[in-house]
Backbone as XML, in Angstrom:
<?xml version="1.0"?>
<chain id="A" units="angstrom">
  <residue number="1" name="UNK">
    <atom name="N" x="5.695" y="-5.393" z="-18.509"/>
    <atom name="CA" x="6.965" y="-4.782" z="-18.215"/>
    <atom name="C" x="7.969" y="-5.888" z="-17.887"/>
  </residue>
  <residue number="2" name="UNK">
    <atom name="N" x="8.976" y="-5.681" z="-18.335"/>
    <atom name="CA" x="10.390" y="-7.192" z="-18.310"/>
    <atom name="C" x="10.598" y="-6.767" z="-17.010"/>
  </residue>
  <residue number="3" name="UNK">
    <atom name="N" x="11.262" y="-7.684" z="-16.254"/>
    <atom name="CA" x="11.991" y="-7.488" z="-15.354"/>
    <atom name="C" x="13.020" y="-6.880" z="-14.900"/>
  </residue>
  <residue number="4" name="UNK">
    <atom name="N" x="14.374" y="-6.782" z="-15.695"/>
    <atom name="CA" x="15.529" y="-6.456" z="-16.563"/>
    <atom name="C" x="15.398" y="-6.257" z="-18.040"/>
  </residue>
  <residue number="5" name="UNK">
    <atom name="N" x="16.444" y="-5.063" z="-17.792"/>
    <atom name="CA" x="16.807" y="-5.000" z="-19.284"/>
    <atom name="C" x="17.426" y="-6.017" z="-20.167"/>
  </residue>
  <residue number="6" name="UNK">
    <atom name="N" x="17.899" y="-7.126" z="-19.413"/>
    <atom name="CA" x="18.294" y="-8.327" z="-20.202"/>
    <atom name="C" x="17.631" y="-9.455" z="-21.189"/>
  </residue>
  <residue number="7" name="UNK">
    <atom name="N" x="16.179" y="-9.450" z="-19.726"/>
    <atom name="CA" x="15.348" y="-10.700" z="-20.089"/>
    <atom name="C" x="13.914" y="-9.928" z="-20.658"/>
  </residue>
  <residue number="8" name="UNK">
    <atom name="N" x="13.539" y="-10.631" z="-21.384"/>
    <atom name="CA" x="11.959" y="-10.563" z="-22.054"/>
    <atom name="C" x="10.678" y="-10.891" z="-20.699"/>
  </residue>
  <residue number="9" name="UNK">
    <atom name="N" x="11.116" y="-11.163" z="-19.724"/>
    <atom name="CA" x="10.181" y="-11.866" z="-19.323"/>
    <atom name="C" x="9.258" y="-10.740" z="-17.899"/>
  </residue>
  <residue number="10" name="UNK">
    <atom name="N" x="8.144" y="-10.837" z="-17.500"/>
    <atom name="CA" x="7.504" y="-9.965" z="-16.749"/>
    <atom name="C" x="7.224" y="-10.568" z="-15.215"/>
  </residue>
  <residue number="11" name="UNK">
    <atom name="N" x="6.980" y="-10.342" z="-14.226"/>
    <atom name="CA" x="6.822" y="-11.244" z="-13.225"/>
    <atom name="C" x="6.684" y="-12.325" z="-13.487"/>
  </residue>
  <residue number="12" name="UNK">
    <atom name="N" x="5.348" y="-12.546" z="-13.716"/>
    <atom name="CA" x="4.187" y="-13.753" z="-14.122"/>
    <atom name="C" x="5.277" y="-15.053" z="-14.769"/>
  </residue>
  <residue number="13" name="UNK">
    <atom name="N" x="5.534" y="-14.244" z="-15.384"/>
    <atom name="CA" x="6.637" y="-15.556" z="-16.297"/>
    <atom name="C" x="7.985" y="-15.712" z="-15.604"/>
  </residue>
  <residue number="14" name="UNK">
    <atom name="N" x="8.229" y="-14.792" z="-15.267"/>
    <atom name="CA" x="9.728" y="-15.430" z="-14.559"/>
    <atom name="C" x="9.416" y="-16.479" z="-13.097"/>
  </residue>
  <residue number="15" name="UNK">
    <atom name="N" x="8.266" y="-16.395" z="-12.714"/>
    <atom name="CA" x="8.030" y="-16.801" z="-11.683"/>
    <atom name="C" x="7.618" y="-18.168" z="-12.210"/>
  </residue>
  <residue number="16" name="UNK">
    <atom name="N" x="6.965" y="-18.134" z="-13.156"/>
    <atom name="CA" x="6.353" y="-19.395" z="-13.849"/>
    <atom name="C" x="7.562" y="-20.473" z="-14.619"/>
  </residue>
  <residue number="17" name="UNK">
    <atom name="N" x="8.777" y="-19.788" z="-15.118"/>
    <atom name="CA" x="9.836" y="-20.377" z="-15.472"/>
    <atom name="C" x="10.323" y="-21.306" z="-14.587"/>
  </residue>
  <residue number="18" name="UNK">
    <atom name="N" x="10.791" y="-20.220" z="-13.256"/>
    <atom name="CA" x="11.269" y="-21.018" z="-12.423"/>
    <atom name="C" x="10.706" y="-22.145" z="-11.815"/>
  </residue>
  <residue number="19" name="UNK">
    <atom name="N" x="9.350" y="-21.802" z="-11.553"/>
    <atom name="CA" x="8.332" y="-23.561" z="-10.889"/>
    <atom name="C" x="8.707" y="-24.350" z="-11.849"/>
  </residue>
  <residue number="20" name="UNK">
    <atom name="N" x="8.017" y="-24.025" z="-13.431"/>
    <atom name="CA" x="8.703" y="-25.152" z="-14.430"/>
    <atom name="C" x="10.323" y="-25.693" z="-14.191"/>
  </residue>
  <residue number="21" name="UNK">
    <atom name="N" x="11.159" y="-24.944" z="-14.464"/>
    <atom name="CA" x="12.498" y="-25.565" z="-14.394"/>
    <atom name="C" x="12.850" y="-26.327" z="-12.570"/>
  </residue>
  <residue number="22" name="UNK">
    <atom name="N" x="12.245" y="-26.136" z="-11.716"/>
    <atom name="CA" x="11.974" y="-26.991" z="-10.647"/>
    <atom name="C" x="11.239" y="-28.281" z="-11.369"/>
  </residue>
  <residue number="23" name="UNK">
    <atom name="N" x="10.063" y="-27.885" z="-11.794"/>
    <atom name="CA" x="9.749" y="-29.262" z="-12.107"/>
    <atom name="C" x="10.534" y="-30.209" z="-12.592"/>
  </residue>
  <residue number="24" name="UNK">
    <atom name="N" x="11.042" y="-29.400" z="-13.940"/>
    <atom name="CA" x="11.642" y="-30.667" z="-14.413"/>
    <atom name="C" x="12.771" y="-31.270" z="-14.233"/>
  </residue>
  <residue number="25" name="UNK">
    <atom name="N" x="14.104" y="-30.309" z="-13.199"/>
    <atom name="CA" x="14.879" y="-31.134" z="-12.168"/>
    <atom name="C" x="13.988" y="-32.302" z="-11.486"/>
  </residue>
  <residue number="26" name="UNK">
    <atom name="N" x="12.677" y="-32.571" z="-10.762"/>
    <atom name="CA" x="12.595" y="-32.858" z="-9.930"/>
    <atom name="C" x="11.750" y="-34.082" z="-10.644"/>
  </residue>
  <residue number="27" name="UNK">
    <atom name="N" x="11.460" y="-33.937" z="-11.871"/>
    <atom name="CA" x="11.234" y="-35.150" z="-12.729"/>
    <atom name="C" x="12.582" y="-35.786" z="-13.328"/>
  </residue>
  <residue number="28" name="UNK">
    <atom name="N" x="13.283" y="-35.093" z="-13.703"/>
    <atom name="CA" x="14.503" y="-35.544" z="-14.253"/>
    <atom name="C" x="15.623" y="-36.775" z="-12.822"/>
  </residue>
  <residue number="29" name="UNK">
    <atom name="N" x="14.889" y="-36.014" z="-11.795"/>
    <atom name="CA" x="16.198" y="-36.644" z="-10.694"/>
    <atom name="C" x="14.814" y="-37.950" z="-10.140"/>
  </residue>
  <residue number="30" name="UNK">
    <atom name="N" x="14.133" y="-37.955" z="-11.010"/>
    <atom name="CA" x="13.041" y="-39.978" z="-10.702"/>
    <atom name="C" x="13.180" y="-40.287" z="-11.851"/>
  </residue>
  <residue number="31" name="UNK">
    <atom name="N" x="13.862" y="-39.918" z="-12.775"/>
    <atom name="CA" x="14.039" y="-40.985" z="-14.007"/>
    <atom name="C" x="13.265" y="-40.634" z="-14.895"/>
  </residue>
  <residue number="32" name="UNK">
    <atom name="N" x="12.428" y="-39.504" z="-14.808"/>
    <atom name="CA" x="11.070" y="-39.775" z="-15.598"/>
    <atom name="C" x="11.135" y="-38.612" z="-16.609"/>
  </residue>
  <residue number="33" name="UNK">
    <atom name="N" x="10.019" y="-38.301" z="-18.173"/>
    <atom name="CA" x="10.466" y="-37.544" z="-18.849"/>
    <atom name="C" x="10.089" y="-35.837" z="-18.192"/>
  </residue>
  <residue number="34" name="UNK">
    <atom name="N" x="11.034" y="-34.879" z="-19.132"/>
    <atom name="CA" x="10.724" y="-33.629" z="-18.544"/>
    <atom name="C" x="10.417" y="-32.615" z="-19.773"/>
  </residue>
  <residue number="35" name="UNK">
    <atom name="N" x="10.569" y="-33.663" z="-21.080"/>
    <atom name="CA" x="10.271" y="-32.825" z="-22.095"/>
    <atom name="C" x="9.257" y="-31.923" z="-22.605"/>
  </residue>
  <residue number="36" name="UNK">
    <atom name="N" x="7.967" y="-32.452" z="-21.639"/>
    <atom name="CA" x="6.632" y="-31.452" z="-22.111"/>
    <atom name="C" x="6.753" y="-30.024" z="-20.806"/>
  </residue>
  <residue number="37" name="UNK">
    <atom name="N" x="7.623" y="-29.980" z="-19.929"/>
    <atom name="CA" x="7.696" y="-29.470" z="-18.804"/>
    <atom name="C" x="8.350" y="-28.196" z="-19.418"/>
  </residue>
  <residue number="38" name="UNK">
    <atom name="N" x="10.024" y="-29.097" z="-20.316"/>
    <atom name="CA" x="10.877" y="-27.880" z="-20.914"/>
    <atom name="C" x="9.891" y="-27.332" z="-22.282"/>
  </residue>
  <residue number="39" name="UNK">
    <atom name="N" x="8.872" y="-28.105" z="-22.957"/>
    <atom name="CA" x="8.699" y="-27.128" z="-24.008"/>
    <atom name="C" x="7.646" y="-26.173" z="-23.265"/>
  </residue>
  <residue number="40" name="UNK">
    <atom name="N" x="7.098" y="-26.319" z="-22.756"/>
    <atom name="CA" x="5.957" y="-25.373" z="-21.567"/>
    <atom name="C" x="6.807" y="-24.223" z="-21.639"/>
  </residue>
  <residue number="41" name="UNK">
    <atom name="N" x="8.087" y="-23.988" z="-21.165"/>
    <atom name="CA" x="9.443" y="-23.056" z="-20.609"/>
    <atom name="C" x="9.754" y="-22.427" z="-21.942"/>
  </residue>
  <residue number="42" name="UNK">
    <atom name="N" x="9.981" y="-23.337" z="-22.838"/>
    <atom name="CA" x="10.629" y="-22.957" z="-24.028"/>
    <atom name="C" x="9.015" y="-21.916" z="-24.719"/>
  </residue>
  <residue number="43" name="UNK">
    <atom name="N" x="8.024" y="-22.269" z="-24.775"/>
    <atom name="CA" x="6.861" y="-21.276" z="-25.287"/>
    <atom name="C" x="6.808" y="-19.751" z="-24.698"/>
  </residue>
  <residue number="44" name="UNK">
    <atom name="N" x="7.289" y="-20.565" z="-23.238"/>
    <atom name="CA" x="6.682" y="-19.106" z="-22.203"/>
    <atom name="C" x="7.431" y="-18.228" z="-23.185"/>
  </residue>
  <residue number="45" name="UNK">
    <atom name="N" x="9.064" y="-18.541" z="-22.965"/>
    <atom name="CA" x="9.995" y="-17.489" z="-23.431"/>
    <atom name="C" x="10.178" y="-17.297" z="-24.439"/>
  </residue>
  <residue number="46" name="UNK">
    <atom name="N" x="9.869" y="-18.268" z="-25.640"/>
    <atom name="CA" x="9.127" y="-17.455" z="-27.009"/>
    <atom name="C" x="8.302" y="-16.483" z="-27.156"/>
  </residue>
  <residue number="47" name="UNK">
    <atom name="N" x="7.471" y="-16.403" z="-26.508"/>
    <atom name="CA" x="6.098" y="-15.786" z="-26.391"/>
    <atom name="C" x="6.544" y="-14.361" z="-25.634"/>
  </residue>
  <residue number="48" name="UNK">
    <atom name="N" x="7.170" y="-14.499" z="-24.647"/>
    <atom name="CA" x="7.664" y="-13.488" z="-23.961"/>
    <atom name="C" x="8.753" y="-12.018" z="-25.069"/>
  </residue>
  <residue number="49" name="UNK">
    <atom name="N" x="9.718" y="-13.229" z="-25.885"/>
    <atom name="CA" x="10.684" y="-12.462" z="-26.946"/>
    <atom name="C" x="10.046" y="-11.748" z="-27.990"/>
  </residue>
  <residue number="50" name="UNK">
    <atom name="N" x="9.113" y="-12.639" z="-28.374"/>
    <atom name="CA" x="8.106" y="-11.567" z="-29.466"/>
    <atom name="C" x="7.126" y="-10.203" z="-28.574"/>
  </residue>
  <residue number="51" name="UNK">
    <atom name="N" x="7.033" y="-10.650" z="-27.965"/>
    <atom name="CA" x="6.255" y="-9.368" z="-27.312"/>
    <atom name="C" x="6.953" y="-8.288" z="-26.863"/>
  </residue>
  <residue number="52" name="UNK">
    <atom name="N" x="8.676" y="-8.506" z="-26.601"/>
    <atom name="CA" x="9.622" y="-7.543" z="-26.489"/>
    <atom name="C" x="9.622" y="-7.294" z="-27.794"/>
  </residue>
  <residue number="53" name="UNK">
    <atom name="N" x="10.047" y="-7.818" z="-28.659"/>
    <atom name="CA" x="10.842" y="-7.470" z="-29.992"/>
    <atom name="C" x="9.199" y="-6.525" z="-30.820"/>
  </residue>
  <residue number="54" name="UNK">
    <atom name="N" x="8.015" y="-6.849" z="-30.329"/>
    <atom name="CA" x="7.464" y="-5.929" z="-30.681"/>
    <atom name="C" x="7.304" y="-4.751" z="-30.183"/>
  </residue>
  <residue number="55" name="UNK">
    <atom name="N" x="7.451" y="-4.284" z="-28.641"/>
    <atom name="CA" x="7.472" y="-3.054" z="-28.164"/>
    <atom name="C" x="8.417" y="-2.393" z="-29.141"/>
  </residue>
  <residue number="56" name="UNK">
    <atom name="N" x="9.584" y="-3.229" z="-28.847"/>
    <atom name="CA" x="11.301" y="-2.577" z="-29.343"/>
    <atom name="C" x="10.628" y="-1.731" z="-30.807"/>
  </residue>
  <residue number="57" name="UNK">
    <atom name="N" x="10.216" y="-2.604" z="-31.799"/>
    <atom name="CA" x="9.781" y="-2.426" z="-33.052"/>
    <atom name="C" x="8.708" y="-0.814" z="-33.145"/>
  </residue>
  <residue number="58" name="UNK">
    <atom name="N" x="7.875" y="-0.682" z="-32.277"/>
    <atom name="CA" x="6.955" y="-0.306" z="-31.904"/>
    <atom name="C" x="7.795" y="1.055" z="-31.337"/>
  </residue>
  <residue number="59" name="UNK">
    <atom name="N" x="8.706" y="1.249" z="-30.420"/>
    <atom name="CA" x="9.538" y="2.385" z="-30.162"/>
    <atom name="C" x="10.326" y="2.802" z="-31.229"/>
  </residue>
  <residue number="60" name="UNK">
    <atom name="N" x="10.642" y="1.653" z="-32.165"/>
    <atom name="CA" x="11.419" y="2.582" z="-32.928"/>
    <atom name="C" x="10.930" y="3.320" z="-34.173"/>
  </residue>
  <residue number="61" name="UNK">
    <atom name="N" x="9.542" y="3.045" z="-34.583"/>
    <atom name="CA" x="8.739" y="3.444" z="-35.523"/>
    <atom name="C" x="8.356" y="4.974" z="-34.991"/>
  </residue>
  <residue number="62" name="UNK">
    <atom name="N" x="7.948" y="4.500" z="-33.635"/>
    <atom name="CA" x="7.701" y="6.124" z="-33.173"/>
    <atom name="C" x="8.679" y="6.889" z="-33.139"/>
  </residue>
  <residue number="63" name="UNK">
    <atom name="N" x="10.374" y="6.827" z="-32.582"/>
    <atom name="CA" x="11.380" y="7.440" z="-32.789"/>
    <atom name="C" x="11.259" y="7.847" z="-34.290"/>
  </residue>
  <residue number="64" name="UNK">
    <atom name="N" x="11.422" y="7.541" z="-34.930"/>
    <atom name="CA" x="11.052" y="7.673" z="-36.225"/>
    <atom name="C" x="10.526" y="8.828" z="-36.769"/>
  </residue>
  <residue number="65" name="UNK">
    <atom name="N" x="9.448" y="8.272" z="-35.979"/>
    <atom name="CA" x="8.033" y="9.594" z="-36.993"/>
    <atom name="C" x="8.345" y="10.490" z="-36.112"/>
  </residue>
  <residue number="66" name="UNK">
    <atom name="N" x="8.601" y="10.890" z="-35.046"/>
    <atom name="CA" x="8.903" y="11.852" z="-34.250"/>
    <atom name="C" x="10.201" y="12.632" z="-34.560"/>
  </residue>
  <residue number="67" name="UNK">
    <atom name="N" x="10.975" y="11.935" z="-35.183"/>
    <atom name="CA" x="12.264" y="12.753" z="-35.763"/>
    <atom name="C" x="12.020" y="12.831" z="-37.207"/>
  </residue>
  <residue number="68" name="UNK">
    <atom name="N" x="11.221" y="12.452" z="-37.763"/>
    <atom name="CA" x="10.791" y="12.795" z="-39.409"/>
    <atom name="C" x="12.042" y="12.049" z="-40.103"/>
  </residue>
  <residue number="69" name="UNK">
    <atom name="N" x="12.413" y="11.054" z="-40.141"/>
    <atom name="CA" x="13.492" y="9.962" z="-40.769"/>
    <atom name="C" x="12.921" y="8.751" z="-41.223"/>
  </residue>
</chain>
């Protein structure tokens, strides 16, 4: 279940975003890289968008067959 109707994302992951994007401020502000930190972030919320865009997909097939269209 998303959090909002805005975001794709379910507890687990929004909670997990945010530690990541801490991290990688907190690598970024010692100089050091944060790029495997942001693609970690960048998967979650891939991963998160397809699994919306399949419910979405998934409701509207049933709207569908339920209205015979």
């Amino acid at each position: 279940m998303a959090l909002s109707d805005k975001d794709p994302y379910n507890a687990r992951e929004g909670a997990r975003i945010i530690v990541l994007a801490a991290r990688a401020a907190r690598l970024e502000g010692r100089g050091k890289s944060n790029k495997r930190v942001l693609q970690q972030a960048a998967r979650i919320r891939e991963l998160a968008q397809e699994r919306e865009d399949a419910k979405a997909a998934a409701r509207a097939a049933a709207r569908k067959k339920r209205h015979g269209r």
